[in-house]
C-alpha positions in Angstrom: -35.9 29.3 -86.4 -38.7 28.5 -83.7 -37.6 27.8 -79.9 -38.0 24.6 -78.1 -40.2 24.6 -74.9 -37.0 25.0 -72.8 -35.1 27.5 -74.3 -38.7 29.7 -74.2 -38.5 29.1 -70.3 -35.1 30.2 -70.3 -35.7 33.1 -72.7 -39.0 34.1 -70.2 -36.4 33.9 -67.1 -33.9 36.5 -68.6 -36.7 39.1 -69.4 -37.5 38.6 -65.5 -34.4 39.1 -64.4 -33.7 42.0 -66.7 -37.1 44.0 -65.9 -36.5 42.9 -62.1 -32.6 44.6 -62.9 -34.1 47.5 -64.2 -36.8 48.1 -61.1 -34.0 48.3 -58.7 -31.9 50.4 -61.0 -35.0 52.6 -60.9 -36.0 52.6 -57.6 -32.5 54.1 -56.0 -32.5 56.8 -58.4 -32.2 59.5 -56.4 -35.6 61.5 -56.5 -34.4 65.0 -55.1 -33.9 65.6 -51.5 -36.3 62.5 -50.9 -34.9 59.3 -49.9 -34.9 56.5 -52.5 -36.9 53.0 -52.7 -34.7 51.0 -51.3 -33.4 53.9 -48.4 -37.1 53.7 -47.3 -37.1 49.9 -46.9 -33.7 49.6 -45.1 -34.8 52.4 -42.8 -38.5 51.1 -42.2 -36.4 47.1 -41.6 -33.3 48.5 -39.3 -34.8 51.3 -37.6 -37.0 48.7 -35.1 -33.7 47.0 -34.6 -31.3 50.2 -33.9 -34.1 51.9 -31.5 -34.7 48.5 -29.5 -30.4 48.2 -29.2 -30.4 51.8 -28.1 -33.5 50.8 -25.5 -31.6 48.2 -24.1 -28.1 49.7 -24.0 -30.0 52.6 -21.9 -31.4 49.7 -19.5 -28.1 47.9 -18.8 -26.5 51.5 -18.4 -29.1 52.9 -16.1 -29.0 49.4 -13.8 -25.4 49.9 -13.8 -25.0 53.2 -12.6 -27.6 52.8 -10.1 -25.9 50.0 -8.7 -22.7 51.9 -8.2 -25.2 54.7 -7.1 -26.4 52.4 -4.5 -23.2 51.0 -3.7 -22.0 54.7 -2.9 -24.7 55.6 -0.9 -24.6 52.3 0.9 -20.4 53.4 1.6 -21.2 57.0 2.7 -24.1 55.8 5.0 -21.4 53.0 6.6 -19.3 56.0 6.9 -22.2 58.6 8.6 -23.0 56.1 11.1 -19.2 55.3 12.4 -18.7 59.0 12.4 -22.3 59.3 14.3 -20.7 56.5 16.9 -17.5 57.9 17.3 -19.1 61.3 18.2 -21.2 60.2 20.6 -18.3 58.3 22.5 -16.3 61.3 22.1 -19.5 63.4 23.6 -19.9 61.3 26.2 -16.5 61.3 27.4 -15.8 65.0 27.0 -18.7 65.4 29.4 -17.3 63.3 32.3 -13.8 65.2 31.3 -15.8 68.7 31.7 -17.5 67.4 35.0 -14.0 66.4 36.4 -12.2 69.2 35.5 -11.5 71.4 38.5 -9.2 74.4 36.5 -8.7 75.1 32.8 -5.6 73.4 32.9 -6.9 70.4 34.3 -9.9 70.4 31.4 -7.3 70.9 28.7 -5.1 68.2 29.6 -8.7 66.0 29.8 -9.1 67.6 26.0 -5.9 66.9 24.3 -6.0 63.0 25.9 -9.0 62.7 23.9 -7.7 62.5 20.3 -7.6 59.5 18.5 -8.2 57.0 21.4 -11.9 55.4 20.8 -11.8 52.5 18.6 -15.2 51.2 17.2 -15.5 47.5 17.0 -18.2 44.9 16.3 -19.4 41.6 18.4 -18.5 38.3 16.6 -19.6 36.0 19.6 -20.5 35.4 22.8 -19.4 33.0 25.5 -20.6 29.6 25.1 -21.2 28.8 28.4 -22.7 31.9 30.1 -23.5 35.0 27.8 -23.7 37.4 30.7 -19.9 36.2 31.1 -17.7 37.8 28.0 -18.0 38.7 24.4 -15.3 38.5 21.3 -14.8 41.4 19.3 -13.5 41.8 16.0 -10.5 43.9 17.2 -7.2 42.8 18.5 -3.4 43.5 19.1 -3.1 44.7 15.6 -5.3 47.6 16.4 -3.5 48.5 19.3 -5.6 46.7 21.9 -4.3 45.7 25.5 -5.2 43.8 28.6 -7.6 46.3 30.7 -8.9 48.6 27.6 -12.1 50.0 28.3 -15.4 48.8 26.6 -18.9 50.9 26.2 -21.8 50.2 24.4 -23.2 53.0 22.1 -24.3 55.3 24.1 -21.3 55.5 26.2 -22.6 53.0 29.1 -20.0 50.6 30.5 -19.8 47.2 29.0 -16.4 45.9 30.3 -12.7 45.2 29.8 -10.8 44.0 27.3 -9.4 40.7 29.0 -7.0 37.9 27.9 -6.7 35.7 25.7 -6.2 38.6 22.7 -5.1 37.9 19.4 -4.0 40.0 16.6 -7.4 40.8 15.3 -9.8 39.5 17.8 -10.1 40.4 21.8 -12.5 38.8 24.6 -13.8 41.3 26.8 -15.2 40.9 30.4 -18.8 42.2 31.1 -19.5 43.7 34.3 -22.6 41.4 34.3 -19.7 38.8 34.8 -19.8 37.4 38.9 -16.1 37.5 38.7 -15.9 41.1 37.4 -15.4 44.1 40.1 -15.6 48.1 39.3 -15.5 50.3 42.2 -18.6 52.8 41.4 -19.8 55.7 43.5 -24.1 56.3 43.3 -24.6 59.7 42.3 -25.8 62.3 44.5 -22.8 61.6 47.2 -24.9 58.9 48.9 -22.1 56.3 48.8 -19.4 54.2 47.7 -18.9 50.3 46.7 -17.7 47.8 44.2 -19.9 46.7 41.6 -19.9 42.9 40.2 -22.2 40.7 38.2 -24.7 38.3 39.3 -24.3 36.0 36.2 -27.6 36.4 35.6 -27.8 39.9 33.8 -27.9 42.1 36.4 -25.0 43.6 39.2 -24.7 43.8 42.3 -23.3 46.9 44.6 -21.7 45.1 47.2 -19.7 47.0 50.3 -22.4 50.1 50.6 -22.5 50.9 54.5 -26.2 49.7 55.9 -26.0 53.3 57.9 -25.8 54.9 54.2 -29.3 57.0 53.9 -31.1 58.4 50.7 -30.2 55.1 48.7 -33.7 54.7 46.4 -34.3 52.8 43.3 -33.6 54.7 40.7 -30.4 56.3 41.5 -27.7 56.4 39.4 -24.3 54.2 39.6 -21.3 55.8 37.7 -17.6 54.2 38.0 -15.1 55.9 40.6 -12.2 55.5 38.8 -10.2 54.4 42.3 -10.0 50.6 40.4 -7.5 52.2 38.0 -9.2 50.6 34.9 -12.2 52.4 34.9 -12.2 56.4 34.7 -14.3 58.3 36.5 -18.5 58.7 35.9 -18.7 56.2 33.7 -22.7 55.4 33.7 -23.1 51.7 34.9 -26.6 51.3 35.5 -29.5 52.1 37.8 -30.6 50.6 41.3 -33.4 48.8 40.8 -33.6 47.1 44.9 -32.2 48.2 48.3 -33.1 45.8 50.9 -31.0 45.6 55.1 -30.5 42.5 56.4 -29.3 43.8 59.8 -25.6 43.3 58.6 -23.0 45.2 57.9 -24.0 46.3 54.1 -26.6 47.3 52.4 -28.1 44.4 49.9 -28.3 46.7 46.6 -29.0 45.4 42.6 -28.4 47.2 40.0 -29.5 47.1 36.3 -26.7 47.7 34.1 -27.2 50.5 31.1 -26.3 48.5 28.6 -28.2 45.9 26.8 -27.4 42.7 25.3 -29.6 42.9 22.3 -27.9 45.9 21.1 -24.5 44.7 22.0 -23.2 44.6 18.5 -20.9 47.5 18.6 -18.9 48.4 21.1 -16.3 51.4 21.6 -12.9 50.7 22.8 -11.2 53.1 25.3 -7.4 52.5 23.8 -5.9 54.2 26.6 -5.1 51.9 30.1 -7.4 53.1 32.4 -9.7 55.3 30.6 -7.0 58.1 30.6 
């Protein structure tokens, strides 16, 4: 019985479909140890993909860890330098305790006080009206601050005293640049005695220093007294950059204080009254 046109298409379709059947029959036939056909074409399809995935889980993983990598090493270098500050401080004042220190009992007692009383602190403003005035730190009752707490820049150098108003996390403090700050300072060298206050202007003056005083030179070095109470003794203050007579009583003396306002940004806190 002879086929009509359209069952001969859909005779001609099976035999495709079978002999297409029987090539992938064929070709995953295991051939040995050799990978099949089709094995070949997955892997040759896939194994872009996987290897680009792996790439790019590698990426994000590296950037990851070196973040945290950086974010450690940006912790333990915050950590070096406040150790680096408060070592200096501590330096600094174990020399003046050493240079004080008239027996071994008085240089021990200057040792134990030293433990645990320096308090690093940052600058958060300064004062609106006159910056040679006072400056806010981030520090406050909370932290154990008080009313007449010593302040040093850096290096050790006086900076001032912690003044009202105090809060619980922020202080003002009074520069010595202030002109209604006074430190009673001695100039090194034994060549005299006075009270130190600010000219409101960024500099001090050295006020009460007898006009018969001799040797005074710019140059020399001012260091606090310790007689004021607040201040301990040979604290640096600055250096005298002037000494002028005006047939008076006094000499007419400026100094230049140690400290300076452009690295005023941290400051050490003395969190003992009067240094001590």
């Amino acid at each position: 019985m002879p086929l009509f046109p359209k069952d001969k298409r859909t005779f001609r379709l099976f035999l495709v479909l079978v002999v297409l059947h029987l090539l992938l029959i064929s070709i995953q036939v295991p051939r040995g140890s050799a990978p099949t056909f089709f094995e070949r074409g997955v892997f040759f399809v896939f194994s872009p993909i996987q290897h680009g995935a792996v790439a790019v889980f590698r990426f994000v993983r590296s950037v990851w860890t070196g973040y945290f990598y950086l974010l450690n090493v940006q912790r333990q270098n915050r950590a070096l330098r406040q150790e680096e500050f408060l070592l200096r401080q501590e330096n600094s004042r174990l020399r003046r305790s050493l240079e004080k220190a008239l027996t071994i009992k008085d240089m021990e007692a200057q040792l134990q006080g030293l433990q645990g009383t320096i308090l690093a602190a940052s600058v958060i403003s300064l004062d609106p009206i006159s910056y040679y005035k006072s400056v806010v730190i981030d520090r406050g009752r909370w932290d154990g601050l008080a009313k007449d707490m010593v302040v040093l820049d850096r290096r050790g150098n006086l900076v001032g005293r912690i003044i009202e108003p105090i809060s619980l996390k922020e202080a003002s403090v009074q520069l010595i640049t202030d002109d209604g700050s006074g430190t009673s300072v001695f100039i090194k060298g034994d060549k005299g005695l006075g009270v130190v206050s600010g000219d409101g202007r960024g500099r001090c003056l050295l006020k009460y220093v007898l006009d018969t005083a001799e040797g005074i030179a710019a140059g020399d070095e001012v260091l606090t007294m310790g007689s004021d109470k607040i201040y301990p003794w040979g604290i640096n203050v600055g250096r005298i950059v002037s000494v002028s007579s005006n047939q008076s009583l006094f000499k007419d003396i400026i100094v230049q204080p140690n400290f300076h306002f452009r690295d005023l940004s941290q400051v050490a806190v003395i969190k003992t009254k009067g240094g001590r």
